[in-house]
C-alpha positions in Angstrom: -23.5 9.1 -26.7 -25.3 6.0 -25.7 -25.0 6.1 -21.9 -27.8 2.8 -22.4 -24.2 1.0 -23.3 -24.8 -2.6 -21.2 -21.1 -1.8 -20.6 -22.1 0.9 -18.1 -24.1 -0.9 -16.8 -22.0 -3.9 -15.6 -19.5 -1.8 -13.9 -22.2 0.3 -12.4 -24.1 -2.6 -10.8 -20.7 -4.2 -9.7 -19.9 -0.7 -8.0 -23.8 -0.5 -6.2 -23.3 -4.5 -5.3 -19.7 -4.2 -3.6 -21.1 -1.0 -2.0 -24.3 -2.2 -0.8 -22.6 -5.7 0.8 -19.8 -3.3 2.3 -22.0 -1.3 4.0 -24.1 -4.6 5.2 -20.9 -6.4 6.3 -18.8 -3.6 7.8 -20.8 -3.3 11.1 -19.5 -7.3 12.0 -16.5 -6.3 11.3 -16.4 -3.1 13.2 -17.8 -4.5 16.3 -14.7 -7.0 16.0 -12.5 -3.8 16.0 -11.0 -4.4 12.4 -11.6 -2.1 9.8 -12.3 -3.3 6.0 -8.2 -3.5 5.2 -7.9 -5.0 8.8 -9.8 -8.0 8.1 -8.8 -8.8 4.4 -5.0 -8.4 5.7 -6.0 -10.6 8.6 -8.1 -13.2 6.4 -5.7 -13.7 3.2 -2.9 -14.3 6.1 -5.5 -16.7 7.8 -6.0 -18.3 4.3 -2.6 -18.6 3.1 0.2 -21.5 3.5 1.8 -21.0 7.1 -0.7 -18.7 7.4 1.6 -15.9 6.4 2.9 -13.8 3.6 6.0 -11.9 2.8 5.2 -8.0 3.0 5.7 -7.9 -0.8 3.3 -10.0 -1.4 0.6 -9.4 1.0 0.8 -5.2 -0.3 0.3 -6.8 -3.6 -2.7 -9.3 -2.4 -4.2 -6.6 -0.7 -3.6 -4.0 -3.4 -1.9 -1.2 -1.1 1.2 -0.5 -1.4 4.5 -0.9 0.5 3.9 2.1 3.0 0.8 1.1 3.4 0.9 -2.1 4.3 3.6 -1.5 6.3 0.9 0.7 8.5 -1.6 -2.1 8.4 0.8 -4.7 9.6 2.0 -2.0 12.0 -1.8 -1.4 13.4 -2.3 -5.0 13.5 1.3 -5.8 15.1 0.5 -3.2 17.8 -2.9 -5.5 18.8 -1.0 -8.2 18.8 -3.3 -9.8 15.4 -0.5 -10.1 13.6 3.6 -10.2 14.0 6.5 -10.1 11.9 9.3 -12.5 11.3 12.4 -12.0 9.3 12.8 -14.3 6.3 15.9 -16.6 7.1 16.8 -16.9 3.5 16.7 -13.2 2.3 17.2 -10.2 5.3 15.8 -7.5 2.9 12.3 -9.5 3.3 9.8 -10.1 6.4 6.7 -11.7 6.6 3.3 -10.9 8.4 2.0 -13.8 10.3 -1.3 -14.4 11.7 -0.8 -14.9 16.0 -3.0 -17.2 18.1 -4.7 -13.6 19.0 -5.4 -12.8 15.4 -7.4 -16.4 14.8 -9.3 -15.9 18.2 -10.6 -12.6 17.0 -11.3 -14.0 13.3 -12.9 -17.3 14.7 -15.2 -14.6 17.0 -16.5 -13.1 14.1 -16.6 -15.2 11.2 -19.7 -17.0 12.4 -21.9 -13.9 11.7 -19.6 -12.4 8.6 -20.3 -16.0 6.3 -23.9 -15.7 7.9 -23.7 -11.7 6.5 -22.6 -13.6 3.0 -24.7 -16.1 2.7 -28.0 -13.8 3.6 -26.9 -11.0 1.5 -25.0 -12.4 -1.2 -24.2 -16.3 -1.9 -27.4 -17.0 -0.8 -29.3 -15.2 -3.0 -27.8 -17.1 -6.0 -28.6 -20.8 -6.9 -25.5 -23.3 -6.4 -24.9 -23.3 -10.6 -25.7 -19.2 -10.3 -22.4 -19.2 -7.5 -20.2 -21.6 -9.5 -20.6 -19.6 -12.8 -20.1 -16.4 -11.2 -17.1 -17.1 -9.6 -15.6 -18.8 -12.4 -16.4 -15.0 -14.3 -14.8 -13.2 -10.8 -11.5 -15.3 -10.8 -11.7 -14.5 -15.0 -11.7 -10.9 -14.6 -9.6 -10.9 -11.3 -6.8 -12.6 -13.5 -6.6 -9.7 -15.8 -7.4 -6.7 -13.9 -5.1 -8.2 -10.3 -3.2 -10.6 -11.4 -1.0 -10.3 -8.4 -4.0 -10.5 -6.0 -2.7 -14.5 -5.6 0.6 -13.5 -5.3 2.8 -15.9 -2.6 -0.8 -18.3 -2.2 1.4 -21.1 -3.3 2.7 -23.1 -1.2 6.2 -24.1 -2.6 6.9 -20.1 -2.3 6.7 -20.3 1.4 9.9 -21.7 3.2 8.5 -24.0 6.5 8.7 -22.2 9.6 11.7 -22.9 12.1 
């Protein structure tokens, strides 16, 4: 048993790392009233074409599932972050869209949250550092969530009426 295996090591420091900058970033995020699914639901609709996402896609960016990003959009509906709008081309499918509301709120706080980053995590890495780990990120991303992309392009994304 060689529990020395570098292998165990890598995942384990990737689970301390996301841990550690979770518990340094929630309280941002928490004084903006958004939990940690809030604000990814509310940020990959802020950073995608139209800013929005069919359902599908946006349980499969997010990694929930149907039901449960049906509660999320549901939560987020309810404050008026987020709304949904029927797809013209296809009634079995709706989309999450980010409202003027939803922007305010992630314009208040994503001042301090890239601030958060940049103290706690990009920063400490030197530009070539960033670029190379990212580049290993997206690698291992593209095999292990391959759908975490899924409706980003913009082709997918019929213009609004």
């Amino acid at each position: 048993m060689n529990v020395d295996d570098a292998r165990l090591t890598a995942i384990g420091l990737l689970t301390e790392v996301h841990a550690g900058l979770m518990g340094r970033l929630q309280p941002v995020l928490a004084e903006a009233g958004l939990s940690e699914i809030d604000f990814e639901t509310v940020i990959r609709l802020a950073r995608s074409p139209h800013q929005r996402l069919r359902m599908s896609d946006l349980a499969a960016q997010t990694g929930l599932s149907t039901s449960g990003v049906t509660r999320v959009v549901d939560r987020l509906e309810r404050e008026s972050l987020v709304r949904r709008e029927a797809c013209a081309s296809d009634r079995r499918a709706s989309y999450a869209t980010l409202t003027d509301t939803g922007r305010e709120r992630l314009e208040g706080l994503l001042p301090q949250h890239l601030q958060d980053i940049e103290s706690w995590f990009t920063g400490l890495l030197e530009p070539q550092e960033l670029q190379a780990f990212l580049c290993s990120l997206r690698k291992i991303r593209a095999v292990v969530r391959p759908c975490a992309t899924a409706g980003a392009v913009e082709n997918e994304v019929p213009a609004r009426p």
